[in-house]
C-alpha positions in Angstrom: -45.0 -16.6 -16.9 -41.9 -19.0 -17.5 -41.2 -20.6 -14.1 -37.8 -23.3 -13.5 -38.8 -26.6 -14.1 -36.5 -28.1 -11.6 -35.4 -26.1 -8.3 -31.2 -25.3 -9.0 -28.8 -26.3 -6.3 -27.1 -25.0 -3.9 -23.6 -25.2 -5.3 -25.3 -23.8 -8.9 -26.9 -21.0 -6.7 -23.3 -20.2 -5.3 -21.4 -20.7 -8.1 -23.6 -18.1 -9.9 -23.6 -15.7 -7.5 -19.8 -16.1 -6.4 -18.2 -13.1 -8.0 -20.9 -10.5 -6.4 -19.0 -10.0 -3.3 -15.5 -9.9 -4.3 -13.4 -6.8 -2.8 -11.6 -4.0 -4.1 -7.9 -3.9 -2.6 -7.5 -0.7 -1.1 -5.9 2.6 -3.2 -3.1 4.3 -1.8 -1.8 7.8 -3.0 1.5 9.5 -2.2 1.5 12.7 0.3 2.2 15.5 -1.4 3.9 16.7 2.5 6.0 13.8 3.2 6.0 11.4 0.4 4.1 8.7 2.6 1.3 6.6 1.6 -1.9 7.6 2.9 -5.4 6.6 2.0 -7.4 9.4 -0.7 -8.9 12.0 0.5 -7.9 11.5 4.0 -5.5 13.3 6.5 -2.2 11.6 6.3 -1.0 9.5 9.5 2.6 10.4 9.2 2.6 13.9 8.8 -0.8 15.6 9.7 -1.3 17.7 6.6 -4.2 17.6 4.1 -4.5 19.5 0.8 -1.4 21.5 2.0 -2.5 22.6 5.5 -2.0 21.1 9.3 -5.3 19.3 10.4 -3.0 17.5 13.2 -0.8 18.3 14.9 2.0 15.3 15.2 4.7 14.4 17.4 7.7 13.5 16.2 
């Protein structure tokens, strides 16, 4: 079995590894109600509606 010769460093470990965590900026769609932008596949903030109907009721 091939085993490292030396042990790698730290700053090789992290280099290797440093674009593993990197984060997906957040997608926005448009609200088909009210034109605002909401997150997918969520109810929308501004207006209440989801996939055409009421889920909350809001306040204006």
């Amino acid at each position: 079995m091939a085993v490292p010769k030396r042990k790698q460093s730290k700053a090789r470990k992290n280099k290797r590894r440093s674009n593993v965590w990197k984060l997906q900026p957040v997608a926005f769609s448009k609200c088909p109600q009210c034109g605002a932008l909401k997150v997918p596949h969520r109810v929308c903030g501004t207006c209440g509606y989801y996939k055409g109907r009421e889920i909350i009721k809001v306040e204006a």
